[in-house]
Structures are given as structure tokens and as C-alpha cells.
C-alpha positions in Angstrom: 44.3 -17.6 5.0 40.2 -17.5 5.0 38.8 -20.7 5.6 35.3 -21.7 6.3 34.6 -23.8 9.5 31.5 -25.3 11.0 30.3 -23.6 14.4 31.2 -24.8 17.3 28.6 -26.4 19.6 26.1 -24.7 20.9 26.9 -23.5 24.7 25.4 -24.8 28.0 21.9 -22.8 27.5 19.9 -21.3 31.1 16.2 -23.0 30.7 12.9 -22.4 32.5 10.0 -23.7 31.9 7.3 -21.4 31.6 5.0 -22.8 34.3 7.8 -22.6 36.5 7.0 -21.7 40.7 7.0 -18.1 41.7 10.0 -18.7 43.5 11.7 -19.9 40.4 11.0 -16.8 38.8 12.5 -15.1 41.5 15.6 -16.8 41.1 15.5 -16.0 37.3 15.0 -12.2 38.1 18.2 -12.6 40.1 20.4 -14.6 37.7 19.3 -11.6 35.2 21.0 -8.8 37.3 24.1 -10.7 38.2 22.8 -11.7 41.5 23.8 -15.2 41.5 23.7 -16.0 45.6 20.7 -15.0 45.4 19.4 -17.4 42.4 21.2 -20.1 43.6 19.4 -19.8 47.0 16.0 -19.5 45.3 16.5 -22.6 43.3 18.6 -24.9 46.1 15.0 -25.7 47.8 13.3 -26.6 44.7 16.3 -28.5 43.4 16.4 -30.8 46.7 12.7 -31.2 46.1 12.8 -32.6 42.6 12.0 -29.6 40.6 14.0 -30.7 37.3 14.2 -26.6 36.2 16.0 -25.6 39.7 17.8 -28.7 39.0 19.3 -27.7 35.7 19.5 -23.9 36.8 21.6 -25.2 39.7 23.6 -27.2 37.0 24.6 -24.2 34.7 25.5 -22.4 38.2 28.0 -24.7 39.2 28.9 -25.2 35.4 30.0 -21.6 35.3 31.0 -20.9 38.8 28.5 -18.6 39.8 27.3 -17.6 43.1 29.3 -20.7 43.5 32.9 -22.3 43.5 33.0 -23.7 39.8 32.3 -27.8 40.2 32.0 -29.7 37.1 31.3 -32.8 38.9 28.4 -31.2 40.8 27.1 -29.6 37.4 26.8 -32.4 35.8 25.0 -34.0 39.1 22.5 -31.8 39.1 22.0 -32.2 35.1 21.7 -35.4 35.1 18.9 -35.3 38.1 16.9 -33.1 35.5 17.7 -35.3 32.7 16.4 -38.5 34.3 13.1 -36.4 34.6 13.1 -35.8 30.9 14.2 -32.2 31.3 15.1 -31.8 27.6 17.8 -29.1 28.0 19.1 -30.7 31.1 20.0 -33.5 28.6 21.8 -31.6 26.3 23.7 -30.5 29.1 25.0 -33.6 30.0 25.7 -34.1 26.5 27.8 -31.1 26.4 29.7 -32.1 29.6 30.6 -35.9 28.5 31.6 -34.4 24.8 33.9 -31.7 26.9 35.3 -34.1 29.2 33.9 -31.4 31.9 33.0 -33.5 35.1 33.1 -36.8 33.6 35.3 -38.6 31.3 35.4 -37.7 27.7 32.8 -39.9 25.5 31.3 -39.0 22.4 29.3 -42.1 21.9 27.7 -41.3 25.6 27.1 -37.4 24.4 25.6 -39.0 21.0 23.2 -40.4 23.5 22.2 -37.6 25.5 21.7 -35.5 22.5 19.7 -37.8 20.7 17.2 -38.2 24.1 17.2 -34.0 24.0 16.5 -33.8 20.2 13.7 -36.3 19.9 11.9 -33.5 22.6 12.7 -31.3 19.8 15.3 -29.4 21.9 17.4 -27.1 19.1 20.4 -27.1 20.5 20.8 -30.7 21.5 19.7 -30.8 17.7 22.5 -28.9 16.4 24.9 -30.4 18.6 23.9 -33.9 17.5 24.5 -32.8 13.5 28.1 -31.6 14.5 29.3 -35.3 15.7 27.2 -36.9 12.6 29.1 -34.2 10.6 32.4 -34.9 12.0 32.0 -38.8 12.9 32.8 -38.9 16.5 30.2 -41.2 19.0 28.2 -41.6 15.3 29.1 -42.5 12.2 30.1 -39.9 9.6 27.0 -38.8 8.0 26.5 -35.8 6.7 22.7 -36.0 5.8 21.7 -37.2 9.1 23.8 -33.9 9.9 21.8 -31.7 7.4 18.8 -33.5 8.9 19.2 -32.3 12.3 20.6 -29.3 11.6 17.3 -28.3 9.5 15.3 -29.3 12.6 17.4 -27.0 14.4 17.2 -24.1 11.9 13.8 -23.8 12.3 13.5 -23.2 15.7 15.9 -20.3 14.7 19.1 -21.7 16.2 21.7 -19.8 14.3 24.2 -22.2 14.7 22.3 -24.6 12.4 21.7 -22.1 10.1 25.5 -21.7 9.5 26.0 -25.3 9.3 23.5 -25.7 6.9 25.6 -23.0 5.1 28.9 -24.8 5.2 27.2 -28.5 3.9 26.0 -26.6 0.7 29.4 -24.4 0.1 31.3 -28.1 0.8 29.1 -30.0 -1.0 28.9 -32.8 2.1 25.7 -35.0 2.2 24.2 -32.5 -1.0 25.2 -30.8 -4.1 27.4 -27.9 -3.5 25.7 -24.9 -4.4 27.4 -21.6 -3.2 24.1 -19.6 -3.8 22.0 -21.8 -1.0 25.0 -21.5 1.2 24.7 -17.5 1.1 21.5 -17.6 1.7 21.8 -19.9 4.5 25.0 -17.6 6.4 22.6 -14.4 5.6 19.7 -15.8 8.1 22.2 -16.5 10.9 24.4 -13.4 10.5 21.5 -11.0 10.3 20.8 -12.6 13.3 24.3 -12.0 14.5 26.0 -15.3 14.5 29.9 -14.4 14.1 30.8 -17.3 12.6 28.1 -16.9 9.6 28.8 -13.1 9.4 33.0 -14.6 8.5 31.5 -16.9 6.0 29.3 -14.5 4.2 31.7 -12.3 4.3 34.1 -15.1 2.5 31.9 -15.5 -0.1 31.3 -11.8 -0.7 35.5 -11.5 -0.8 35.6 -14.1 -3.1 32.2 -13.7 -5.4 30.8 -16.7 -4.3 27.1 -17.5 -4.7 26.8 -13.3 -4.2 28.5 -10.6 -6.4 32.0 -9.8 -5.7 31.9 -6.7 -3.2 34.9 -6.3 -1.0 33.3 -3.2 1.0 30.2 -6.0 1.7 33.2 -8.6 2.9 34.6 -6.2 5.0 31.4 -5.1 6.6 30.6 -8.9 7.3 34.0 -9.1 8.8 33.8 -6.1 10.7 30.4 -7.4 12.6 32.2 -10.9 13.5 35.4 -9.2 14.4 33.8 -7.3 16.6 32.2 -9.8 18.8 35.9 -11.2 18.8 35.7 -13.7 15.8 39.4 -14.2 15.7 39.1 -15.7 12.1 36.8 -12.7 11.2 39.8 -10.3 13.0 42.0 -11.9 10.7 40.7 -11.3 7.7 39.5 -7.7 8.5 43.1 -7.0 9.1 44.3 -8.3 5.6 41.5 -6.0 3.9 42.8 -2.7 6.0 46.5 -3.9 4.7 46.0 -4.5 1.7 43.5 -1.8 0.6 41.0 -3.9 -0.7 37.1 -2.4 0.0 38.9 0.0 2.4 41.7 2.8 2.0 45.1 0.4 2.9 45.7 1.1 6.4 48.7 -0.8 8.0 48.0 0.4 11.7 44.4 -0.7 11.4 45.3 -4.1 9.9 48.2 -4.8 13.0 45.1 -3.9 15.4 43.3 -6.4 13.8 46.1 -9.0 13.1 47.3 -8.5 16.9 43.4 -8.7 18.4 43.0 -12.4 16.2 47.1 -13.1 17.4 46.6 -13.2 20.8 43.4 -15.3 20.2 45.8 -18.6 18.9 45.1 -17.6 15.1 48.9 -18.5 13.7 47.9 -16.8 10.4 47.3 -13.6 12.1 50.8 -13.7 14.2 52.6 -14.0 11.0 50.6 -11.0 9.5 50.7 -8.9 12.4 54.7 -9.5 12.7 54.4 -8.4 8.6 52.4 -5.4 9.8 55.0 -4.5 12.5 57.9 -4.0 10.0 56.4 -1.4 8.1 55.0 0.7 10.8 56.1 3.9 12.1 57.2 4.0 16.2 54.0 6.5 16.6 52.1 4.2 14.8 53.2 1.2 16.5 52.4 3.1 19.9 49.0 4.3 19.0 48.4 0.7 17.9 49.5 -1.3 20.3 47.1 1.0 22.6 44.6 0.1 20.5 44.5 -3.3 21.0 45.3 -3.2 24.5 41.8 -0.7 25.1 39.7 -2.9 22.7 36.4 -4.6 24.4 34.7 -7.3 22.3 31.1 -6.0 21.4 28.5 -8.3 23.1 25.4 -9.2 20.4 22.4 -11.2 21.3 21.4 -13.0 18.5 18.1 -12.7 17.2 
């Protein structure tokens, strides 16, 4: 089954301000090769001295666990310390961690808030994140042109997850007329810029001649660059091309890769077609295909 679904929020971002202290930038050159003792012990003196960028640095260290024993609670301590300075990504941090229950008790309403303070400094992400809870009603009420109205603030500051969501509220018709054309044109500037979950869409509407022309070879390529970065949905539907021959010659080892890669990522769809696959394969092929998936690595893609 191919569905479309709105992006999920936008993750905990690493922010420095470009006026930052030397020695900030020496902790930034440090985070950039992996060395995150030696960050964190760059930014711990400017953190303790107020400095709300060390402050949120130091957050998305102990957010992640590096050069550190993960500490939600800490994270969000030292987020909220660069929050209460008006540090806008700091903010949407905390916004993050009260709508993830990470460090502090779930609450929507209180994430609402944070993103909203992050957003009015024009901060994209807090912007996006603020139309997915008008889009699906939880701390705000359901609105989905408040949603399209942040999520075109967001868009153009190029965050690509705004740009898909934009995408989905025209091919749903939510909060505006549907109109399958806009939404293509919408998933086409975030998956050129290699959002996964707009490179599924497009690919979607290419499958099913939606807003494009029908061209199952252009589906499959769309699927192919989301599946790669480990879209499961994407991995899905890349599998039911290879099996069922459609803009590709049928291959049913290719599609139990697939299927199997999307399986063991909690897609249900894709156990049932993988377990499909399985019956009609050879024991070779089962072999070489099961050491398919087990080699796979998911391709890392920096969007643009």
C-alpha cells in the first residue's frame, strides 16, 4: 500500500551564530570531525558563562549523547538557558523535547509555545514544526491554513520539510483546493533537494499520473533515491515495482531486498510482501538475498 504522509518534525538542529567567540569555533571544528570531548570542552566554559550558543551546543550534546553520557534532562537544561536568552533554535529545541516527552513530561500545548516564541524569530524549523501540530490539532487547534501558513514561511528559508508539507495540503486538499499539479511541484523542490519523504511522494504521483504524466521508470527512480537513504515506505514500494515488473524488468530477489530492508523497519505492508516474495524464490536466490540486505548501508544525503 502507497500512502502519502506528512514529514515528521524537523530534528534537533546544531546552531552557531555567526559572530560566535574563537573558541566557539574551535569547538565547532571539533564537533565536525567527530571530536566531541573536545567540543564539549570548548563550549562547557562559555556555557557556564552565559553564552546562549555553547548553551544550546552543549544541549544537542547531551541530547545525542556525545562526548557525553546521553541526559535528556540535562539537554533540555541547557536549552532552555539559551531559550530564556532568546536563542531562537534553542527554543525550538525545547519545543522538540516537551513534544517527545524527552527530559520533561509530554505537552504539546507547552511545545505549541516554544515553537511559536522560535518562529516569530523566524526560525524555519520551529516554523515547520509549529504547522505539523496546527496540521494535526495537538497543543493548537486543527487548522490547516495556519499550517499552510507556517509551513510557507518555512519553505522559504528552504526547509525541505515544509516544502513536502506544502505538497501533501494541496494533494489532500486540507486548508485549500486540492490540486495534484501544485503538490508535484511542491515534492519536486524538496526531493531535488533530497528530502526522502518528498522523493516517496513524487514518486506516488508519478506511479499513479497524478498532477505529472504517468511514468513508472520516473516512480521508480523517485523511490529508489528515498529508499536509499532508508525511507522504509519508499523501500516498500520500490520492492512492489521490481516484483511486479512495472518500470523495471520483474525481479523477485530484488523486490524481497527491498520488502525485507522496509520489514525490518516496522512497515507491516512490507512483511506481508516480503513473506509473498519468499515463496517464489529459489534457495540460491533466497541466499544471495538475504546477504543482500544483511550488507546494505543506508546512503547518507545532505539536503540542499
Amino acid at each position: 500500500m502507497k500512502r502519502t504522509v506528512v514529514s515528521l518534525l524537523a530534528g534537533l538542529c546544531f546552531a552557531l551564530a555567526g559572530a560566535a567567540h574563537a573558541t566557539l569555533e574551535q569547538g565547532l571544528n571539533a564537533y565536525r570531525k567527530g571530536d566531541y570531548v573536545a567540543a564539549l570542552q570548548a563550549w562547557q566554559p562559555l556555557a557556564a558563562k552565559g553564552n546562549p550558543d555553547a548553551q544550546n551546543n552543549l544541549g544537542v550534546l547531551y541530547e545525542k549523547g556525545q562526548g557525553v553520557e546521553r541526559n535528556f534532562v540535562e539537554s533540555v537544561n541547557w536549552y532552555r538557558r539559551a531559550a530564556d536568552q532568546g536563542h531562537a533554535q534553542a527554543q525550538n529545541n525545547v519545543g522538540v523535547m516537551y513534544e517527545k516527552g524527552l527530559g520533561v513530561k509530554p505537552d504539546a500545548k507547552e511545545a505549541a509555545s516554544w515553537y511559536l516564541k522560535a518562529a516569530q524569530r523566524n526560525n524555519p524549523n520551529a516554523q515547520n514544526n509549529l504547522g505539523v501540530l496546527y496540521f494535526s490539532g495537538r497543543g493548537v487547534p486543527q487548522d490547516y491554513a495556519q499550517a499552510m501558513q507556517w509551513y510557507r514561511r518555512a519553505a522559504a528559508q528552504n526547509n525541505t520539510n515544509a516544502m513536502n508539507n506544502i505538497g501533501v495540503l494541496f494533494e489532500r486538499g486540507l486548508g485549500t483546493a486540492q490540486n495534484f499539479t501544485e503538490a508535484a511541484q511542491w515534492y519536486r523542490r524538496a526531493a531535488e533537494r533530497g528530502q526522502p519523504q518528498a522523493q516517496n511522494n513524487l514518486g506516488v504521483l508519478y506511479e499513479k499520473g497524478q498532477g505529472v504524466p504517468q511514468d513508472m521508470s520516473v516512480a521508480l527512480n523517485w523511490y529508489r533515491s528515498a529508499a536509499e537513504q532508508g525511507h522504509a515506505q519508499a523501500q516498500n514500494n520500490l520492492g512492489v515495482l521490481y516484483g511486479s515488473g512495472r518500470g523495471v524488468p520483474a525481479d523477485m530477489a530484488q523486490a524481497y531486498v527491498w520488502f525485507s530492508l522496509a520489514a525490518a523497519r516496522g512497515n507491516i505492508d512490507a512483511a506481508n510482501n516480503r513473506d509473498a516474495a519468499d515463496r517464489r524464490l529459489t534457495p540460491e536466490q533466497r541466499e544471495q538475498a538475504q546477504k543482500a540486505v544483511q550488507a546494505w548501508k543506508p546512503k547518507l544525503v545532505a539536503n540542499r
